[in-house]
C-alpha positions in Angstrom: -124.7 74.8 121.5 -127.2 77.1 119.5 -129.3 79.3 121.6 -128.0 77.1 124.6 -127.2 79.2 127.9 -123.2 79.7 128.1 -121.7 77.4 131.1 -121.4 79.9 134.1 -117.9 81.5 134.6 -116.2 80.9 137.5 -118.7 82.3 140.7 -117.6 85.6 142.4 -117.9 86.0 146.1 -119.4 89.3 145.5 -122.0 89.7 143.2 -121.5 92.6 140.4 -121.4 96.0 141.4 -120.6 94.6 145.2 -116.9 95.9 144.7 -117.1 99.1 147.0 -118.9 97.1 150.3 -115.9 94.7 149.9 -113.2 97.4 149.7 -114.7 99.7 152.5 -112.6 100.2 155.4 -113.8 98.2 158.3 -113.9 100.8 161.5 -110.9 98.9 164.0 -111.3 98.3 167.4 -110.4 101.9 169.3 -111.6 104.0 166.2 -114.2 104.4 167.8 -116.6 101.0 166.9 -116.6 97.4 168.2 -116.8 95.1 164.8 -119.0 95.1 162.3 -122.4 96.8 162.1 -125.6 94.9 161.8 -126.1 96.2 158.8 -122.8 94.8 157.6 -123.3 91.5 159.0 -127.1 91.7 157.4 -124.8 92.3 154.1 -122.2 89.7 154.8 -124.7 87.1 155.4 -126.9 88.1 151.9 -123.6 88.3 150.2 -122.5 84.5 151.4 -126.2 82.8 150.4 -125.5 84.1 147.1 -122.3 82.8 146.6 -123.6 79.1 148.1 -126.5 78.8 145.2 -123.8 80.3 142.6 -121.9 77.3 143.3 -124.4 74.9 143.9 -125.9 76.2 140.3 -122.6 76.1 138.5 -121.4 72.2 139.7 -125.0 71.2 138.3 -124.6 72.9 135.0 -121.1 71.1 135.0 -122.5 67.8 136.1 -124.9 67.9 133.4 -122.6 68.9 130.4 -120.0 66.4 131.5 -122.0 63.2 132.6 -125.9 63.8 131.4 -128.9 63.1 133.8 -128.4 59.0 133.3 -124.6 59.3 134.0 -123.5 58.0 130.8 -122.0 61.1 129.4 -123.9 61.0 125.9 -123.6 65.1 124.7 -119.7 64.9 125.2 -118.9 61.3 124.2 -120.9 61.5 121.2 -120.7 65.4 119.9 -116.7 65.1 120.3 -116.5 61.8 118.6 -114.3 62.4 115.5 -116.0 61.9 112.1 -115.7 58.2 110.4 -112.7 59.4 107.6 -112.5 56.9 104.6 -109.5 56.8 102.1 -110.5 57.3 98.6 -111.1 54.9 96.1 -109.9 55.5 92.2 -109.3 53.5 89.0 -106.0 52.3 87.7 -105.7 55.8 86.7 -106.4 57.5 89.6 -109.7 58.8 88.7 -112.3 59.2 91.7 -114.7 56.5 92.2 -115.2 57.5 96.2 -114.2 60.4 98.4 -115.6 61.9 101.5 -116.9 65.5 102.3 -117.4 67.1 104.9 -120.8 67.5 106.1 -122.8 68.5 109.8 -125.9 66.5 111.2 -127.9 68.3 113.9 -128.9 66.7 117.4 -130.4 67.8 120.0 -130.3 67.9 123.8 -133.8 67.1 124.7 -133.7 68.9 128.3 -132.5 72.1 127.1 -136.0 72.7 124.8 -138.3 75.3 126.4 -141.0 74.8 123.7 -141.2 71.3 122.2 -144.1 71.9 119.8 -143.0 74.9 118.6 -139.2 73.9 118.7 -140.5 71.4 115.9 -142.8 73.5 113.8 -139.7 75.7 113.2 -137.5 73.0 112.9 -139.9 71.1 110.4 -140.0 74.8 108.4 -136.4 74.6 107.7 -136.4 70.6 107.1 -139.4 70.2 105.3 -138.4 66.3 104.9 -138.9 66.1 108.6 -142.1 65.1 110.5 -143.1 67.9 112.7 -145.3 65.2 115.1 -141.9 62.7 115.2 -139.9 65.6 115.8 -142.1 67.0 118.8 -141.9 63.4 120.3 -137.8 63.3 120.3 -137.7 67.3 121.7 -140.5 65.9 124.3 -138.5 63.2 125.4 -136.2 64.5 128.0 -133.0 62.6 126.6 -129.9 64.5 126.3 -129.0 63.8 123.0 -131.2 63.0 120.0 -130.2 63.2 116.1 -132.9 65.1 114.2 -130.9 65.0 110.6 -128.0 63.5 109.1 -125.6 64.9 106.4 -127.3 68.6 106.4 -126.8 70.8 103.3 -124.7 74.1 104.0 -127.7 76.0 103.6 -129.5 73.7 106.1 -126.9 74.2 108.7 -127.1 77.9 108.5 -131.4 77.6 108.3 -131.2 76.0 111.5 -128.7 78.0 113.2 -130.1 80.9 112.4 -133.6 79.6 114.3 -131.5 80.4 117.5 -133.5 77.6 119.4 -131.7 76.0 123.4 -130.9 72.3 122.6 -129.8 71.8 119.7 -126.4 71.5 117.9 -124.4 70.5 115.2 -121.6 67.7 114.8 -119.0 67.8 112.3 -118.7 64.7 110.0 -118.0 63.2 106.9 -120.4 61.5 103.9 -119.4 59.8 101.6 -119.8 60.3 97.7 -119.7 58.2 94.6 -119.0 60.6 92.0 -120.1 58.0 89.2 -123.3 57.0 90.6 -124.1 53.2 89.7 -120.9 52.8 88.0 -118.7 50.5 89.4 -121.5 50.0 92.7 -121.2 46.4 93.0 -117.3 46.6 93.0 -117.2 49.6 95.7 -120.5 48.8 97.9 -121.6 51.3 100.2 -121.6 53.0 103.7 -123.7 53.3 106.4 -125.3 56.6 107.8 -122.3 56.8 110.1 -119.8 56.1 107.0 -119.0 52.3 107.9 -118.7 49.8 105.0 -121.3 47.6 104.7 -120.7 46.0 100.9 -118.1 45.6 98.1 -114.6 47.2 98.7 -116.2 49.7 101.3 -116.7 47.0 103.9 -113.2 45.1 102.5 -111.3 48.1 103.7 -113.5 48.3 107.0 -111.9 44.8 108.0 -108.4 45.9 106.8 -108.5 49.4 108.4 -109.5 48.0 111.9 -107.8 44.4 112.1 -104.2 44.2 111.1 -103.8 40.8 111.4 -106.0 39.8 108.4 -104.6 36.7 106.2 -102.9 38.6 103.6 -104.4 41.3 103.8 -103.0 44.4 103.5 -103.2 47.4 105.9 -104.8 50.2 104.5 -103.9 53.5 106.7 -106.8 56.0 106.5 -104.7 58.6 104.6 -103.6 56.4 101.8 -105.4 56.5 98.4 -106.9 52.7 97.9 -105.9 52.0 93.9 -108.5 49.3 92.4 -107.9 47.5 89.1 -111.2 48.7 87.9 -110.8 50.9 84.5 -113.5 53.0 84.4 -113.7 53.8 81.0 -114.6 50.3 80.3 -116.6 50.2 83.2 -118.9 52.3 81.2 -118.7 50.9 78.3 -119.4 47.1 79.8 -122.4 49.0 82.0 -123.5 50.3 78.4 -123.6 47.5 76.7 -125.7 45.7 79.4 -128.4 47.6 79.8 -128.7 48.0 75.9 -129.0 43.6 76.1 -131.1 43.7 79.3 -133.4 46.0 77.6 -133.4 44.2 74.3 -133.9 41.0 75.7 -136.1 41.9 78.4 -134.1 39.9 80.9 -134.3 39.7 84.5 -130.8 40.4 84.7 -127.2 40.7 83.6 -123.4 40.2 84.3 -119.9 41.4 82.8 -116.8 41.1 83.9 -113.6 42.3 81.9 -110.4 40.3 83.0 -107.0 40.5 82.6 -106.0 37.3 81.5 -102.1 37.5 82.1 -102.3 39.0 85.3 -106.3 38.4 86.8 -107.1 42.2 87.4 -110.6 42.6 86.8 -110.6 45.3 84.8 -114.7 45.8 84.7 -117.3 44.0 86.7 -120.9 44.9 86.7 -124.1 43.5 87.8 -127.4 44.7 86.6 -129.7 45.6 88.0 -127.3 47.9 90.3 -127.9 50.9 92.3 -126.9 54.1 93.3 -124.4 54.3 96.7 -125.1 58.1 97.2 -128.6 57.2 98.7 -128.1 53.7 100.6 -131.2 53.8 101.4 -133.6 53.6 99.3 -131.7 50.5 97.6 -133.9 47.3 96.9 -132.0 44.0 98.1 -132.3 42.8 94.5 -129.9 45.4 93.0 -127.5 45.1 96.2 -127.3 41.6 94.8 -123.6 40.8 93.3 -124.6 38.4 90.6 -121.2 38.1 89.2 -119.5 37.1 92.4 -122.3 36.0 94.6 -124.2 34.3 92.4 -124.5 30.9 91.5 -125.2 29.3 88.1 -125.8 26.3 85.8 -123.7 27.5 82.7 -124.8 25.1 80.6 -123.1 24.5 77.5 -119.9 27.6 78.5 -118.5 24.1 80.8 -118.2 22.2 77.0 -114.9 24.1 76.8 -113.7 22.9 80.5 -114.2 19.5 79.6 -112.7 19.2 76.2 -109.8 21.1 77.8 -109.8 18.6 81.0 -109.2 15.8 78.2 -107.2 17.1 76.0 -104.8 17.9 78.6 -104.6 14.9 80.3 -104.1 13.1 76.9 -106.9 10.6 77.0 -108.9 12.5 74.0 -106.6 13.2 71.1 -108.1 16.0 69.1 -109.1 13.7 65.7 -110.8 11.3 68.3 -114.7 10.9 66.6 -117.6 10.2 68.9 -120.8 8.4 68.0 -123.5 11.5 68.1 -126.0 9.9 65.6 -128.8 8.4 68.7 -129.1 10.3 71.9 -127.6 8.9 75.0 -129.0 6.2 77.8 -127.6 6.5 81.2 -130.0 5.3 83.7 -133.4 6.6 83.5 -132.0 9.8 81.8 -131.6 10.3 77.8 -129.4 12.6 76.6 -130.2 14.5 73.4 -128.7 17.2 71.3 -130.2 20.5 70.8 -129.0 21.3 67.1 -128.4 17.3 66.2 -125.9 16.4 63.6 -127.0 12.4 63.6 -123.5 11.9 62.8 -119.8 10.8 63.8 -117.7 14.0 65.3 -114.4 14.5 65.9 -113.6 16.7 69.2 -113.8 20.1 67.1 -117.0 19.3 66.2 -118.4 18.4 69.2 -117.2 21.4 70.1 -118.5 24.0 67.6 -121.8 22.3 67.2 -122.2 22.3 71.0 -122.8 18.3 71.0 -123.9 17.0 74.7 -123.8 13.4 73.5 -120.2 14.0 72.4 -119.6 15.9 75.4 -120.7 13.2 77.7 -118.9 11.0 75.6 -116.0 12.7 76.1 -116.4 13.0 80.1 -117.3 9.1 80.2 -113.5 8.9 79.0 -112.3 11.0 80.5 -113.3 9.4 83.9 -115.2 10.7 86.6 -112.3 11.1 89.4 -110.1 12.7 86.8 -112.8 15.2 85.7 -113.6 16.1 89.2 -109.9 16.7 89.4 -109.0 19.1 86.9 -112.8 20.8 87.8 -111.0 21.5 91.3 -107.6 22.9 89.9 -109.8 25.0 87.6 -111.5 26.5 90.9 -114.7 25.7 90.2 -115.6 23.5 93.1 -114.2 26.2 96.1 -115.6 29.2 96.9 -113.4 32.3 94.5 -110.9 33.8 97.0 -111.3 37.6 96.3 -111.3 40.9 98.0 -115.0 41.5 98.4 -116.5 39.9 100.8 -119.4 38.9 98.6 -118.2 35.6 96.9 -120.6 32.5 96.1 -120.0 29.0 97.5 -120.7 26.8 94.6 -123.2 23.8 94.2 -121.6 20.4 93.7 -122.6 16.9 93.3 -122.9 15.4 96.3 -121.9 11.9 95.4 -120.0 12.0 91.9 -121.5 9.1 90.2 -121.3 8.7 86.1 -124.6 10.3 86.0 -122.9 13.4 87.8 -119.7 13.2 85.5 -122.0 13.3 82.3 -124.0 16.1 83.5 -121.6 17.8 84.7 -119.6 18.1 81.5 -122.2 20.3 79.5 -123.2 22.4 82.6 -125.7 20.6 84.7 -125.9 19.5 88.1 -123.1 22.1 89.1 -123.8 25.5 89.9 -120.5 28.6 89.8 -120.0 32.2 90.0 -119.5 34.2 86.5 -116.3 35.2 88.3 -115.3 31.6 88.4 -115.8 30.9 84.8 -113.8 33.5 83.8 -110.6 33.1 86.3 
């Protein structure tokens, strides 16, 4: 510990500088003497009381050190824990996205400060970030272990060392660092002060590193290098790109994703707004917010291409098949117009390109309601995406799948999905 007292070595009978009463030659009985003198015995006696409060002195100091005044053993089973090490992360080309470094946070032993108040105003000089009256209060408590700071600078460590004060001390651990700040942050998450995932692929490989029996999962050792599908160079670019529309459009917020088609490796995923991982924080809960894979949407007139492709494939709706789109719609109490009308007869590519809901519908009505909820399902659009981070959106479906529900459905109403989902 800094500045703390060294534990005792291992009491002498004889106090220092004893050594020539112990080694003098005792007279023997017929030299001329009868025992020991009384100022001997006077000696022996002093020498013995010593030796008692040595001992008794040295098992507390152990005691204490070992256990801790509320027999819980806090200084040893917390300053000798090992340090949370993560595996890195990096893109399909091995570049960095998350490392660890090693770092120190300081603690304290409470019952070890002589000077409380001034113990803080010293500690508050070199960690200006610190409130010296909060900082008093912990060094006032009495507990035997306290953290003051996390993650300390290098040049922090030494500032505080070099104060020399009883009580505190230093343990060893490891931070972790996002060496492309936002990029990517929705995909990797974060940590927790103590470098525990608590979002994205962070808290993925938390599950994985700890349970080995998760459902096809695999087993990440804490060695290994974790490879993600994520490119960042178009990470970057998508990122780009969004905040040039967000800013443009003055919108709320925005979602890319960049998929493989042939294989389903997302490739680039982002969610604005976002945040930084380095300082967890200070984030707001609306930028920890995974729009693309936790959110839920109406998507409007992007389900047009689901339906004409539910149809088409199940043969029902040839593509030169023409739909009446010259009067909107009746179903119910409900009337069903087109945005851009074409008052006219359209084939299935032209509902299509001029984004027709009373062809759409049209198309759904033949379709049939059953079937269309059918191919909806093997689409994955009515189950929840099964992906690695544990952020994923359970989407919104009609309750009772009425012709009402199959015609609103089929332009993008009444049914809520992830981005993630419309893309897979």
């Amino acid at each position: 510990m800094i500045g703390r007292r060294n534990t005792p070595a291992r009491p002498h009978f004889f106090p220092a500088g004893c050594d020539a009463i112990a080694k003098r030659r005792h007279p023997r009985i017929g030299e001329g003497g009868s025992g020991r003198t009384p100022s001997q015995r006077r000696i022996f006696f002093s020498l013995a009381i010593f030796a008692a409060c040595f001992s008794l002195i040295g098992a507390r100091l152990v005691d204490l050190a070992i256990v801790g005044s509320d027999g819980e053993g806090q200084i040893v089973a917390t300053s000798k824990a090992g340090p949370v090490h993560r595996p890195d992360i990096v893109d399909r080309n091995g570049e960095v996205m998350a490392t660890d470094i090693a770092t120190a946070s300081l603690f304290a032993d409470a019952r070890y400060v002589i000077d409380p108040a001034e113990a803080a105003r010293l500690i508050s000089g070199v960690l200006p970030d610190l409130n010296v009256n909060d900082v008093e209060e912990k060094l006032s408590s009495g507990r035997a272990f306290i953290w003051l700071k996390r993650d300390l600078t290098p040049k922090q460590q030494y500032g505080v060392h070099y104060l020399g004060l009883p009580g505190l001390d230093f343990r060893n651990e490891q931070k972790r660092v996002y060496p492309n700040g936002k990029t990517g942050s929705n995909v990797l998450g974060m940590v927790d002060i103590d470098n525990r995932g608590i979002a994205g692929i962070e808290r993925y490989m938390d599950r994985n590193l700890g349970h080995a029996d998760e459902l096809a999962a695999p087993k990440f050792d804490r060695n290994t290098t974790v490879m993600l599908s994520i490119d960042l160079h178009v990470q970057h670019a998508l990122r780009d790109e969004l905040e040039k529309a967000l800013e443009e459009f003055r919108a709320l917020a925005a979602v890319g994703i960049v998929m493989d088609v042939h294989t389903g490796e997302v490739v680039a995923m982002t969610s604005l707004p976002d945040f930084d991982p380095n300082d967890p924080m200070t984030v707001p809960e609306n930028a920890r917010f995974n729009r693309a894979t936790l959110g839920v949407y109406e998507m409007g007139s992007v389900f047009k291409a689901v339906t004409l492709a539910a149809a088409i494939d199940s043969g029902k709706v040839p593509l030169d098949a023409k739909f009446d789109a010259t009067k909107p719609l009746r179903v119910a109490r409900f009337t069903i117009h087109d945005y851009h009308a074409e008052n006219r007869v359209l084939n299935v590519p032209e509902i299509f390109i001029h984004s027709s809901n009373i062809g759409t519908a049209k198309i759904a009505l033949q379709l049939g309601g059953e079937e269309h909820r059918d191919y909806l399902r093997r689409f994955g659009l009515l189950e929840r995406v099964d992906i690695e981070l544990p952020e994923s959106g359970t989407p919104l479906v009609p309750a009772r799948w009425t012709e009402l529900a199959n015609i609103t459905t089929s332009y993008g109403h009444g049914i809520a999905v992830t981005p993630l989902q419309v893309v897979s």
